[in-house]
C-alpha positions in Angstrom: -53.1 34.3 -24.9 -53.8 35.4 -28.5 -54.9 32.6 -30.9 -51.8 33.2 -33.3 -49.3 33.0 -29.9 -50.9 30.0 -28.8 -50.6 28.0 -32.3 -46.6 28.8 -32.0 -45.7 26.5 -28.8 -47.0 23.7 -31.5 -44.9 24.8 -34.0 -42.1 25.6 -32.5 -41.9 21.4 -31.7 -42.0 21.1 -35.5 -39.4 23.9 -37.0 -35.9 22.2 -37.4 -33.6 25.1 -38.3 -31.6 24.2 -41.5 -30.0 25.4 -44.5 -32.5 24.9 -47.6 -32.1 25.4 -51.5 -35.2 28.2 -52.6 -38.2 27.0 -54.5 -40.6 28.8 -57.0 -44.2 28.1 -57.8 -46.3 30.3 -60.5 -44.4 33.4 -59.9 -44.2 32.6 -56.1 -40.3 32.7 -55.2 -39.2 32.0 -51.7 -35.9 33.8 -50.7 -33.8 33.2 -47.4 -34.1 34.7 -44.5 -30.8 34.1 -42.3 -32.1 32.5 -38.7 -30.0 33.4 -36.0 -28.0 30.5 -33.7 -30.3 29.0 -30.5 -33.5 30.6 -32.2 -36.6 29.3 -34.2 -37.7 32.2 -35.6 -42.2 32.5 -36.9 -42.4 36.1 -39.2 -45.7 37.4 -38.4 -45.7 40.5 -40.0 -44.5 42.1 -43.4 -44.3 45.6 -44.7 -42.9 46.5 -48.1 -42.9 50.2 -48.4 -40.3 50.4 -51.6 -38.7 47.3 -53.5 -35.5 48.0 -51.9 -37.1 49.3 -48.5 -39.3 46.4 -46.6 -39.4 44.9 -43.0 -40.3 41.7 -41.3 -41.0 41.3 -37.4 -42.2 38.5 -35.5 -41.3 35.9 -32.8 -38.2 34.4 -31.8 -38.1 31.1 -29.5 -34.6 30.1 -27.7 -33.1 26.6 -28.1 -30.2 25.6 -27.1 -28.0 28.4 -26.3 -30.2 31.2 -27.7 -32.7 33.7 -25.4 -35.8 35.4 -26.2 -35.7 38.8 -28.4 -38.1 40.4 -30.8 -36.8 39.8 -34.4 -37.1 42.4 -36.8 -35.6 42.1 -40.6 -35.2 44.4 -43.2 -35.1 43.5 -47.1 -32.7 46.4 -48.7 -33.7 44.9 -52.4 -31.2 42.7 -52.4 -31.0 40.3 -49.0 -32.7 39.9 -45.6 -30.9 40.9 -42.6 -31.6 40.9 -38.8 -31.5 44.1 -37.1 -30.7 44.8 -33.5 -33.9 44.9 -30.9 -33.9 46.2 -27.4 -33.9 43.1 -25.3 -36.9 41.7 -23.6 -37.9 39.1 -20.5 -39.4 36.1 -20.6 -41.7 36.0 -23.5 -42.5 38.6 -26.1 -43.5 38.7 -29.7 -44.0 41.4 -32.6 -46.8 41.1 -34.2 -47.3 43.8 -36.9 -45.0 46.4 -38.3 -45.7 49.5 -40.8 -43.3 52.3 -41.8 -44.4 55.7 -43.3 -40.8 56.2 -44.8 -37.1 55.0 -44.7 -36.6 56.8 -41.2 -40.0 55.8 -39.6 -41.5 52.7 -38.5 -42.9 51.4 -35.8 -43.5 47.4 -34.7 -45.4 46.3 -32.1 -46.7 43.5 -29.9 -45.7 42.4 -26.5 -43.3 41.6 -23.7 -43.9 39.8 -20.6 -43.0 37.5 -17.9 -45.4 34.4 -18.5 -48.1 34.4 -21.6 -50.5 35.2 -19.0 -48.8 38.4 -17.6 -48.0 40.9 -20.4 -47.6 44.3 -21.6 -48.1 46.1 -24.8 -44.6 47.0 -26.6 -43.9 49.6 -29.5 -40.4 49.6 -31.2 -39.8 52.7 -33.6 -37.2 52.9 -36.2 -35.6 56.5 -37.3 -33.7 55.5 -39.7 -30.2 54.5 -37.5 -31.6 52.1 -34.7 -34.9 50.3 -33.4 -36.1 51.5 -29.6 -38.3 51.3 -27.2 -39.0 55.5 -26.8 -42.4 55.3 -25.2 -45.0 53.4 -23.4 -47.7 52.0 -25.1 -49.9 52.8 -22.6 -51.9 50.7 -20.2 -52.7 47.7 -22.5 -51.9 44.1 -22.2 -50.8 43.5 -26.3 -50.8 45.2 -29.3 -52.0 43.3 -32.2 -51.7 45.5 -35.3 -50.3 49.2 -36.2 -50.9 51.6 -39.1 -48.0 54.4 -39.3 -49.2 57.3 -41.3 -46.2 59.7 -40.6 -43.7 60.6 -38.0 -46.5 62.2 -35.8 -50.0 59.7 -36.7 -49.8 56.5 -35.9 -52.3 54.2 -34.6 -51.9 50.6 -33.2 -54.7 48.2 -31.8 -54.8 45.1 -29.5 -56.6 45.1 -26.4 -56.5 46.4 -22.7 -56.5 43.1 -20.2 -55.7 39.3 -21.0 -59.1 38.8 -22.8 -61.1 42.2 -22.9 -61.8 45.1 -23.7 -60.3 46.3 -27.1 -58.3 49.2 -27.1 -56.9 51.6 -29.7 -53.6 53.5 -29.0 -52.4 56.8 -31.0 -48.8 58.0 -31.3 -48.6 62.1 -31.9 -44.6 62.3 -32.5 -44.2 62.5 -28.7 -46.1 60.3 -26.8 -48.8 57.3 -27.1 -52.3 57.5 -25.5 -55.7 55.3 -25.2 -58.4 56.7 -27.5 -61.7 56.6 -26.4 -63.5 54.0 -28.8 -67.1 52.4 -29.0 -67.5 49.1 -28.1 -69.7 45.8 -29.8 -71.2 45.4 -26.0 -71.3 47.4 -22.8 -67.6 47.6 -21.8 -66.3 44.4 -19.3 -69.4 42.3 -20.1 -68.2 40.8 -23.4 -65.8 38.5 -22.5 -62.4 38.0 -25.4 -63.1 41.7 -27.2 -60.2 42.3 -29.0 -58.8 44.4 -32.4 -56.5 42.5 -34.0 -55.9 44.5 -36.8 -55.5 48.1 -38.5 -55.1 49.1 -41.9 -55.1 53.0 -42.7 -55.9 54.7 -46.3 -55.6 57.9 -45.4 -55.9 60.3 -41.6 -59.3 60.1 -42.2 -59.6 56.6 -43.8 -58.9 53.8 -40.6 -60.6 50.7 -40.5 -59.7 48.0 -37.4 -61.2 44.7 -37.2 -61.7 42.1 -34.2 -63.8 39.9 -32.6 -66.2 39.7 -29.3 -67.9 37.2 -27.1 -71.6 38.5 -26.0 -73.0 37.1 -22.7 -74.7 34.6 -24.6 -74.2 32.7 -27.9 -70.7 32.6 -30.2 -68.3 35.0 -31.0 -68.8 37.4 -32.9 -66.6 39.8 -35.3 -66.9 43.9 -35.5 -65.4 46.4 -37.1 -64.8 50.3 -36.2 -64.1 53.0 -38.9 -62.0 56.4 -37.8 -63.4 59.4 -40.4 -60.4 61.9 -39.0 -62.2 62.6 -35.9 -64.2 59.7 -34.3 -64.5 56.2 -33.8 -67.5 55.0 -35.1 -68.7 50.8 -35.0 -69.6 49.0 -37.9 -71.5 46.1 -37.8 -70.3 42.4 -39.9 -71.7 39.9 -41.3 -72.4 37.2 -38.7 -72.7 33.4 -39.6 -76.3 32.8 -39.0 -75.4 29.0 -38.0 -75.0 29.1 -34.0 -72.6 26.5 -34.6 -70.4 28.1 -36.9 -68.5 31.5 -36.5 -66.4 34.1 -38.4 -62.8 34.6 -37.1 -61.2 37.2 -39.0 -57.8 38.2 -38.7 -56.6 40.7 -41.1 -57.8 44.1 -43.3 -56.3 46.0 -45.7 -58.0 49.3 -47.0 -57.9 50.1 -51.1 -60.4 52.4 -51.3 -63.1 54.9 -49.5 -65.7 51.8 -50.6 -63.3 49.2 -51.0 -62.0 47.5 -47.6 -61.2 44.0 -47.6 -61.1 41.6 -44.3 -60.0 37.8 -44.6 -60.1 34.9 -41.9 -62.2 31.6 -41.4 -65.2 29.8 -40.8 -64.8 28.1 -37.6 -67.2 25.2 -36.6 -68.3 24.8 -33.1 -65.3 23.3 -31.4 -62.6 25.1 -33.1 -62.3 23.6 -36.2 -62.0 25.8 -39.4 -63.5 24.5 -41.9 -63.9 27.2 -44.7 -61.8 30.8 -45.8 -64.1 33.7 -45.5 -63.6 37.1 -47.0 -65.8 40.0 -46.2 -65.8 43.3 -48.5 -66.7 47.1 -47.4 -68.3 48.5 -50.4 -69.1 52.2 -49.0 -72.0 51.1 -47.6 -71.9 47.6 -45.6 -70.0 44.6 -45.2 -71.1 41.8 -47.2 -69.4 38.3 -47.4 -67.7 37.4 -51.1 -67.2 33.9 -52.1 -63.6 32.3 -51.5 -61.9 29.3 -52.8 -61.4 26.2 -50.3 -57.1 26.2 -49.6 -57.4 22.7 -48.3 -59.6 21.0 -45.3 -58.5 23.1 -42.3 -57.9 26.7 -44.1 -56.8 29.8 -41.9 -56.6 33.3 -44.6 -53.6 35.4 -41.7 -53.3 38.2 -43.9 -54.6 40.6 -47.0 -53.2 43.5 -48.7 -53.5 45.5 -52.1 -51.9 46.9 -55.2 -54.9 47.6 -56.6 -59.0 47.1 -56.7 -58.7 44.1 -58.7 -55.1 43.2 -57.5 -55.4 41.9 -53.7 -53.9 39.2 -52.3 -54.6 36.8 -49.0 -52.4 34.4 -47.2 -52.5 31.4 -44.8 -52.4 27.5 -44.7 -54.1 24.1 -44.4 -53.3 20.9 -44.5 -54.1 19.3 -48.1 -55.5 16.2 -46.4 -56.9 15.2 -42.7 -54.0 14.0 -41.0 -51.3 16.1 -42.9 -48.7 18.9 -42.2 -50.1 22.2 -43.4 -48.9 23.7 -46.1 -48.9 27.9 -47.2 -51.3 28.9 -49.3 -52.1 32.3 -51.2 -55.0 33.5 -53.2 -55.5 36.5 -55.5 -58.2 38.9 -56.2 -58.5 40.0 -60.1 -61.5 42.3 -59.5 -63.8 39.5 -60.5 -63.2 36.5 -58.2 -60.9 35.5 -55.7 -58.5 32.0 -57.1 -55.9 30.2 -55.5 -52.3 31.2 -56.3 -50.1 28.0 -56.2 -47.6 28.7 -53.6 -44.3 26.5 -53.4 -44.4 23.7 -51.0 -41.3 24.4 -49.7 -40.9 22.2 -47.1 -43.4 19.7 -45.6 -44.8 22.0 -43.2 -45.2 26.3 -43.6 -47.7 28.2 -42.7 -48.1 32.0 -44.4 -49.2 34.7 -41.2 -48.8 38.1 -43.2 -48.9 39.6 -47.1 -48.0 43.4 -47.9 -48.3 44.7 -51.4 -48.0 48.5 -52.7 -48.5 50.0 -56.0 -45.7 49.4 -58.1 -44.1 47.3 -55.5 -43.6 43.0 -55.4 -45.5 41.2 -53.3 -44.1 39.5 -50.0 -45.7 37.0 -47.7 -44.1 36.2 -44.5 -44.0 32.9 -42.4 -42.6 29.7 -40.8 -41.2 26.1 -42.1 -39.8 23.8 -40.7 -36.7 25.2 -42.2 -37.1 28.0 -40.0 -38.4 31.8 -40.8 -40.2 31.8 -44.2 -40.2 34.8 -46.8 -41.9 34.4 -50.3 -42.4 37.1 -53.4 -44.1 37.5 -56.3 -43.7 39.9 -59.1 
């Protein structure tokens, strides 16, 4: 079971679905995102391709009188509404979705009977309907997708419950494994995953994920696809055997300007710091981060510019309180905090997508139900 789809049972107890009146905070401004009947609903991915063109996938739990589905929403500029999904069994979640234009998308994640028996899922949009046109090939979950055009797509996760990572490709017709190099021999690292994706160009790919080596912590990696091959890139490592980096998002800007955001974790489980890492064209280096409170977790990044990227997650402000969604903001200089509204007494922020000349959105969960905020 993926760290993120573990963390929802837990919230899922705390979400109580209710009508709520919008706050603001420092240019932050939540907007509503209609939760169906019987459903808690936790966004865990947002794409905004146009300021009248954006869409929001994630995981819908049943409560009384509602049933499992994959929720997808788009944002037409004005309101967010809930699209039909092709139904699913027992559990299933989306967990990223990216669209190349207004008649292709694709969202994927996975659909299974039990958290412990799953299979990889890819939904595709053309512009009229979401389906399910293809198999994702033989992998367990997809964690995160890039969608260049109608016939280049990639999407990563990994193969079995816990290893290897695996990277899929969609040509227009059909999608198949791609060989890819691994942090250790293949099946003797135990938990190798990708989690995520971010794609510049055809030739410009960066994923990101983490390993477990037969001895010692985890450990994070990244690869890099030039237009023909897979290549690995080695990341900063902690240096503290009982601390480790768990990253969980990247978002590439430029040819030396790649940006990857997640925790410090102390031994245990704990997080206890942000981290963010940063590609410069050469090697990945660590970059200072403002603390976001005293259990932080950075869920996403993403870019307007060089010096206009933004991250996104949550902590609780105090040991012993509900966590709160928090957002911080990259000026070229230094990364600050960006004052979020509390909007309820629990949220938590999972995804940010930002475009040139586009808004900002971050996606997420309250106890209100599905969470959506922007910023100019």
């Amino acid at each position: 079971m993926s760290r993120r789809f573990a963390g929802m049972v837990g919230i899922v107890a705390a979400v109580l679905v209710s009508a709520t009146a919008p706050v603001s905070a420092a240019g932050w401004t939540q907007v509503a995102v209609p939760p169906p009947a019987g459903n808690n609903i936790i966004l865990n991915s947002v794409d905004i391709r146009t300021n009248t063109d954006a869409w929001a996938a994630g995981t819908a739990f049943a409560t009384a009188g509602g049933s499992t589905f994959l929720p997808i929403y788009h944002w037409n500029g004005v309101s967010w509404s809930l699209l039909p999904t092709p139904p699913v069994s027992t559990v299933g979640a989306l967990k990223s979705v990216n669209a190349s234009s207004a008649t292709d998308a694709w969202a994927v994640g996975f659909t299974g009977t039990s958290s412990r028996v799953t299979n990889g899922v890819g939904l595709h949009w053309d512009g009229t309907a979401w389906t399910s046109p293809a198999n994702t090939g033989a992998v367990a979950k997809l964690n995160g997708v890039a969608d260049l055009s109608a016939t280049n797509a990639w999407a990563v996760g990994v193969q079995g419950r816990f290893s290897p990572a695996a990277v899929q490709h969609w040509d227009g017709t059909t999608w198949s494994s791609v060989t890819i190099p691994h942090p250790t021999p293949q099946g003797s690292g135990q938990g190798e995953s990708l989690v995520a994706v971010s794609a510049r160009t055809a030739s410009d790919i960066w994923a990101i994920g983490s390993f477990s080596p037969e001895t010692g912590p985890s450990q994070t990696f990244a690869l890099h696809y030039d237009g023909t091959t897979w290549s690995l890139v080695p990341m900063p490592s902690s240096g503290d055997p009982q601390t480790t980096f768990v990253l969980n998002s990247v978002a590439a800007v430029g040819a030396n300007d790649v940006w990857a955001v997640g925790q410090r974790v102390a031994a245990g489980g704990t997080p206890v710091a942000t981290l963010v890492e940063h590609w410069d064209g050469t090697q990945w280096t660590v970059v200072p981060s403002p603390s976001i409170g005293v259990f932080p977790h950075l869920n996403g990044v993403s870019a307007r510019a060089a010096n206009d990227v933004w991250a996104v997650g949550y902590s609780p402000t105090a040991i012993g309180g509900q966590e709160q969604n928090a957002a911080l903001h990259w000026d070229g200089t230094a990364w600050t905090v960006s004052s979020t509204p509390m909007v309820t007494d629990f949220s938590q922020l999972w995804s940010v997508s930002a475009k040139p000349g586009t808004a900002v959105w971050a996606v997420g969960v309250s106890r209100n139900g599905p969470l959506a905020l922007t910023h100019p």
